[in-house]
N, C-alpha and C positions, 0 to 999 in steps of 0.2 A: 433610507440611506444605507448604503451596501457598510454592512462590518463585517466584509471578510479577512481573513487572518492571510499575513504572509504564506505561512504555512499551506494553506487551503489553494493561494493563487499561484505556490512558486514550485510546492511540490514539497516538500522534507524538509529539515531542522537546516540549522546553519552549520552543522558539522556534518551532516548530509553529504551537504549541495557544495563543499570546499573543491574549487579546478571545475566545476560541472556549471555549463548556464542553466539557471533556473528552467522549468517547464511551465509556460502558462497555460491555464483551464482554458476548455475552450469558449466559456463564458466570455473569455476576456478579449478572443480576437477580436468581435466585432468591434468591440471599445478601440483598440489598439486602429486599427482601421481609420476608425472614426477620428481619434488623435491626429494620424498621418493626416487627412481631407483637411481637417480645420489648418491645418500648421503652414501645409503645402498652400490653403489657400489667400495667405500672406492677411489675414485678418489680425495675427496679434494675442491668440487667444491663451488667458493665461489657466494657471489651476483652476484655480476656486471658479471659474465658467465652465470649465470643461466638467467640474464636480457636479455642477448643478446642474446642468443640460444632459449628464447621465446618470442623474441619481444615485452617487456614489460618494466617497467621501476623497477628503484631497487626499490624501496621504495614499489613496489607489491610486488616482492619477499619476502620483509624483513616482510611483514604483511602476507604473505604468512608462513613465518617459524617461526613468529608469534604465528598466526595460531596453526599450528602442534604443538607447545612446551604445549603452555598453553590449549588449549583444546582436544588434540591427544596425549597427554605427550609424543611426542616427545623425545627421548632423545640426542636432539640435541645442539652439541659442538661444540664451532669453535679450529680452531689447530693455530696457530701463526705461527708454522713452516712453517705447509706446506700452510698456508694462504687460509683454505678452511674450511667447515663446516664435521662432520662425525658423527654416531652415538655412543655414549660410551657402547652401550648394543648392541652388533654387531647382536642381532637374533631379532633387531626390524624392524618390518613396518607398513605403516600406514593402520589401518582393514580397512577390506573391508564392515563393519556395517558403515563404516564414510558416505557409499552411500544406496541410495535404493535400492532395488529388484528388482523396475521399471529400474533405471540409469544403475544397471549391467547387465538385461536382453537389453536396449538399445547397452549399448560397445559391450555385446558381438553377436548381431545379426550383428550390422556395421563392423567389424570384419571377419564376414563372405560373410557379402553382397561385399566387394572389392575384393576377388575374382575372380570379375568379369571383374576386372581391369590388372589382374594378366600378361599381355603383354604389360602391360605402364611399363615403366623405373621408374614412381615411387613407385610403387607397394609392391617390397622390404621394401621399406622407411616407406610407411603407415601400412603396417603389423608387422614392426617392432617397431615401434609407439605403436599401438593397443596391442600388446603381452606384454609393458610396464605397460601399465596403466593399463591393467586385470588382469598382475600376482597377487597383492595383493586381488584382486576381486575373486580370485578364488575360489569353495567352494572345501577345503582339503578334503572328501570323494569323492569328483567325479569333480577334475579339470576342466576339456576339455567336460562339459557336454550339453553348446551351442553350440559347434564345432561338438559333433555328435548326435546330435537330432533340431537343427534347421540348415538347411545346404541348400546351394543352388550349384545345379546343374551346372555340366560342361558348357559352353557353346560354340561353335564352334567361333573363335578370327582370330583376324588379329595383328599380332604382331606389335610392333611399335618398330623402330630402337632410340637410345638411343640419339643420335647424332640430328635426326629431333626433336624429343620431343623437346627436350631441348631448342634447337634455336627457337621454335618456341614458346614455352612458355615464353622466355626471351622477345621475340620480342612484344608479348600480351604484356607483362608487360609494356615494354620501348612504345608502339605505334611506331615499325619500321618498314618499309617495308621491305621485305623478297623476295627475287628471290632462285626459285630450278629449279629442273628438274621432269618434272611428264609426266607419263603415262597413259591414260585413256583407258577405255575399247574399246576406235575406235582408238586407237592411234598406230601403228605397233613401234615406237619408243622413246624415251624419249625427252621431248620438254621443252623448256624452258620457266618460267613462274613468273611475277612481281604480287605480291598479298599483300592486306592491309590486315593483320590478323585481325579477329574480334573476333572469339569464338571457340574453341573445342568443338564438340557435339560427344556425344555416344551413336551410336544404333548399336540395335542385332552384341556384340562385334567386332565392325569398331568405329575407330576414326577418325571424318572427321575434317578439315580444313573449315570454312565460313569465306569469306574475300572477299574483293572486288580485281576484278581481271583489270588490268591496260590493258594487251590486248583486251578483252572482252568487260571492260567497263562496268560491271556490278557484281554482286555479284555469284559467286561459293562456289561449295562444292569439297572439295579436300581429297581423303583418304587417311591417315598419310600413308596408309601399300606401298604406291606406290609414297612419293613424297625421291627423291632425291636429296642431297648437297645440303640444305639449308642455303644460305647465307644471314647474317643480315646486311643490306645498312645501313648509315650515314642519310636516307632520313625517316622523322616522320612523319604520316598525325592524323586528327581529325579524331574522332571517330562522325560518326555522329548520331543524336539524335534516329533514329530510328536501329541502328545499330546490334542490338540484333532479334536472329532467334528465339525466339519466342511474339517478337512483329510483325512481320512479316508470323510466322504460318497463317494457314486458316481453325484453329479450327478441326481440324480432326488429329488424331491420328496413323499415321502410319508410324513413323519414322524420318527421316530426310530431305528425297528430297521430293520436291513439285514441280509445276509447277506454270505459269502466271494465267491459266484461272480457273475460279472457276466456278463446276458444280455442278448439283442437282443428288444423287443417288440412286437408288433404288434397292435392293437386295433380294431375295427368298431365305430363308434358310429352312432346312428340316431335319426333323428326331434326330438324337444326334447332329446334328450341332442346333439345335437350343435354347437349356439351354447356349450351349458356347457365342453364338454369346449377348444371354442377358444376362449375369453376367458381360458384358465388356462395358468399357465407350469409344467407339470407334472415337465419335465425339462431339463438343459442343452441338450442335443441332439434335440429330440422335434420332428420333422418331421409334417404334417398333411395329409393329401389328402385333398381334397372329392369324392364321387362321385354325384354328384345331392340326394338326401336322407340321403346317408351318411356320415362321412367318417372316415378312417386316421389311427391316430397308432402314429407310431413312436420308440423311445425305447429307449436303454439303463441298466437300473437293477442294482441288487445288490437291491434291496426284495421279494425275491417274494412276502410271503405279504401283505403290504403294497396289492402290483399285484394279487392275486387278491381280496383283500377289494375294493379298489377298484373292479374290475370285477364282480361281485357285489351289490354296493351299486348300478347302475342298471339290476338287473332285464335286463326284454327289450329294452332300449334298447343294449346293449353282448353286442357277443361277441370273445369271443378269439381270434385268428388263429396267433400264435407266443410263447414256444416252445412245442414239443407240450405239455409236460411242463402248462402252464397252462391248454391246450386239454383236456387229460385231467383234473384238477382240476377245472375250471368245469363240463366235462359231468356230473362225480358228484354234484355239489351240485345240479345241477341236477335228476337225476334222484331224488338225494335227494328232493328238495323235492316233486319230483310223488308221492313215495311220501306224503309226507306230509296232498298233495290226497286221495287216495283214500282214506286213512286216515280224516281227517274226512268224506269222505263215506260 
């Protein structure tokens, strides 16, 4: 339940703010928004709903619509009958001048960036969220004009079943342990699996599972698109202090799985791969030397098979200098690959 102070939501003291309209946080527009939608859509809704469907207390609500009357001239009515607030001027709502330029170019890039999300189960939920709070934001000559001039691209997903989200996210919440069925990429069958949920991570559209795993005895990654019947036990464990994957990262940047040992690497890039490889913050520590048309980066990661796929993925533009171990690797794939030239030919 929100106990935020006047003070915190309005801006200054009461001897402050005397001739001045309050300033609200910007925590509060989307609430205030969300106010306008319910009220405008003639449901009736009164505090104590609107308290509880934003996890707030009334007495925010009631400064909330407040708020809107006295400085948004609201024109907002409570009804006896039907024991809920409505508007007496049915073609009102609250302008979109109530926010900035900045604020409604912010909602509506966010808006577009989930998206990305678009095979989570709550995807639905948060889009339908975001299309509340913009309608009034919208500019009337050209509605939907974040939606098609700053847009981000498809991205290849791994769908998540509606049934694991869910338990699994319940389970985050409560700290309970969780038994499924999961299949890994060496696994010909579905196997069964006791895991301490710790965190949802999302890379290159997959949602993996970090939790410590009770078989194992150590911490894994598990991806949502492959665990099955997920079941929530009666048994709670502690989250322990370092329990979070990116206290645990090893400073390098490439995704989610890492390994134990941590190496020093070295990389040759060339030609158009080398503007890309330096507009990117690949690592904490990743030093870069230019050597004509070529240039070095150096970097320590835990990632290797990670940094191998990486370098692999730009062809003849990248070679591997260090450690051997990835200089031996890169060659075989390589050679692979020309077995595979001759093959087709």
């Amino acid at each position: 339940m929100d106990t935020t102070t006047d003070q915190n939501l309005y801006g200054g003291d009461d001897e402050d703010m005397k001739g001045k309209p309050p300033i609200k946080s910007k925590n509060a527009l989307p609430r205030i928004y969300m106010i306008d939608q319910k009220i405008a859509s003639g449901t009736y809704p009164n505090s104590e709903e609107l308290a509880e469907e934003y996890e707030v207390s009334v007495s925010t609500i009631s400064r909330d619509i407040e708020f809107m009357r006295d400085f948004l001239y609201a024109p907002i009515e409570y009804d006896a009958l039907n024991r809920g607030y409505y508007y007496s001027e049915e073609t009102y709502r609250v302008p979109g001048s109530f926010t900035s330029a900045e604020d409604m170019q912010a909602i509506g890039i966010v808006k577009n960036l989930i998206s990305l999300y678009k095979d989570t189960p709550v995807y639905g939920a948060a889009r339908q969220l975001l299309e509340s709070i913009t309608a009034p934001l919208s500019d009337r000559e050209n509605p939907r004009w974040f939606e098609d001039r700053i847009i981000v691209p498809p991205a290849a997903s791994a769908e998540v079943d509606r049934l694991v989200w869910n338990g699994i996210t319940e389970a985050l919440r409560r700290n309970l342990v969780i038994t499924f069925d999961y299949q890994s990429v060496w696994d010909e069958e579905q196997k069964p699996r006791k895991v301490h949920p710790y965190q949802l991570l999302f890379d290159a559209g997959v949602w993996f599972l970090y939790g410590y795993s009770q078989e194992r005895r150590a911490i894994r990654l598990y991806s949502l698109s492959r665990i099955k019947n997920v079941v929530i036990t009666d048994s709670s464990f502690t989250l322990p202090k370092d329990f979070s994957y990116l206290s645990n990262s090893s400073g390098s940047y490439f995704g989610v799985f890492k390994g134990s040992k941590k190496e020093q690497y070295r990389i040759e890039f060339y030609d158009d791969a080398v503007p890309w490889v330096k507009e990117r913050k690949w690592a904490a520590d990743q030093k870069i030397t230019e050597t004509g048309a070529a240039a070095v980066i150096s970097f320590s990661s835990t990632q290797y098979d990670k940094v191998l796929e990486w370098v692999l993925s730009r062809g003849c533009l990248a070679q591997p200098l260090a450690p051997e171990q990835l200089v031996e690797d890169w060659q075989w794939h390589v050679q692979e690959m020309r077995k595979l030239i001759k093959k087709g030919n």
